[in-house]
N, C-alpha and C positions, 0 to 999 in steps of 0.2 A: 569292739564291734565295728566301729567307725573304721577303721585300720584293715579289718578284715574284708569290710565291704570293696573300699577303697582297692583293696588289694587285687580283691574278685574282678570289678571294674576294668583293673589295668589287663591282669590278663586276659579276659575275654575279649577288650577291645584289640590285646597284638595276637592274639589266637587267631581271629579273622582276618587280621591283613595275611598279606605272601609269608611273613617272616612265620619260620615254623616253631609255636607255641602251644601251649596246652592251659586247658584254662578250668577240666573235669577235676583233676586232682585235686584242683584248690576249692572249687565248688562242693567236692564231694565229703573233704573234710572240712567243713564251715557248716555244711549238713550236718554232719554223725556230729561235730563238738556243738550244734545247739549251738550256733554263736549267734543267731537273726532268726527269723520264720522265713523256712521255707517259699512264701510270697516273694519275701524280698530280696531273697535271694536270687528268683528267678526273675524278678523284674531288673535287679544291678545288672547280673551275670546277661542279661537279653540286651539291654540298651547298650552296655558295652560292648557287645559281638557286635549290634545292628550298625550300630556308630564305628564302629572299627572295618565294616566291608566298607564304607564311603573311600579309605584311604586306596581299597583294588578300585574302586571306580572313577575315582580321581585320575590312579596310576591310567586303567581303560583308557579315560577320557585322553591324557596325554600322548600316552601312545599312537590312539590314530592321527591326533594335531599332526605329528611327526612321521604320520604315512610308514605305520610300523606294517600294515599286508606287504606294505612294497617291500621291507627291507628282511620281509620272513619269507618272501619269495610267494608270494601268492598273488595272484595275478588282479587285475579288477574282476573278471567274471567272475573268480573261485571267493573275490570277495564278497561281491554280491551276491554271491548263491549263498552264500554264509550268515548276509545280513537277510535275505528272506529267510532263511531257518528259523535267525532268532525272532523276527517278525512273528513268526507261527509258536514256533516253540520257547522262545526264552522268556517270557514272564516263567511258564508251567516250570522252566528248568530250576530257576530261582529257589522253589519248593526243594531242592536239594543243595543248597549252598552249604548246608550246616556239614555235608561231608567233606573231609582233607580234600581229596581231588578236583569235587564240584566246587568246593569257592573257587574256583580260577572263574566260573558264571560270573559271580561281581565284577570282574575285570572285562569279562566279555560287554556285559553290560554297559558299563561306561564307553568302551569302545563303539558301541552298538548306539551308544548315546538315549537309552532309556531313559522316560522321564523320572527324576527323582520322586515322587511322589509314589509310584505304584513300586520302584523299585524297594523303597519303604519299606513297602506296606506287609508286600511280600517277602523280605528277607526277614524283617522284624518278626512275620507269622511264621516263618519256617525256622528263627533260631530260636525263637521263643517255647518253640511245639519240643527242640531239641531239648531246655533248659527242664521243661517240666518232665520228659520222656526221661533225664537223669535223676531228679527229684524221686521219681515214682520207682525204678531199678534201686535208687538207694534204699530208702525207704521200706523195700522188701512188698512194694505194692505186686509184682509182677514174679512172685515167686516165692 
């Protein structure tokens, strides 16, 4: 059990960073073999995804240290038209991190230099909403 959890853990937390992982497979079967409750699984498999976008906001954060708009060719205005967007819209986008293409948002995030606290709050509520949305298709709640 200990092993399996552990296992859940690692991959959910490299599923969320850039490197391309999966972390359903192993959640799904830890499910169907009965290895934890359900709960627990969704609280492992959640903390390690939430813990594991830190490492895109980290990457975010460094990136702009090093004046990464300038060197992808974007100018300051198209940057700051950029940073009002997320001003407006990037917490609400966060509510979509849990998909492949939208976690690059964590990344934007750190760049954008949201404060850790909401960034939180909100990635945590949106992978967590993911972990139980697999629970319940496993489960056969939804069909």
């Amino acid at each position: 059990m200990i092993l399996g959890l552990a296992g859940l853990f690692g991959a959910a937390f490299l599923a969320a960073t850039l490197f391309p992982f999966n972390s359903e497979v192993l959640f799904i079967g830890l499910q169907i073999g009965d290895v934890s409750p359900v709960w627990l699984l969704i609280a492992v498999a959640s903390v390690g995804n939430t813990l594991g976008t830190y490492v895109n906001y980290w990457v975010g954060m460094r990136l702009e240290d090093a004046g990464a708009h300038r060197w992808m060719r974007l100018s300051q205005e198209q940057f700051d038209r950029a940073h009002r967007w997320w001003e407006r819209w990037g917490f609400w986008s966060l509510l979509l991190c849990w998909l492949p293409i939208l976690d690059l948002t964590t990344v934007i995030a750190g760049a954008m230099r949201m404060p850790l606290l909401p960034f939180t709050l909100m990635v945590g509520f949106a992978k967590t909403l993911r972990y139980v949305g697999l629970a319940a298709i496993t489960a056969g709640v939804f069909g």
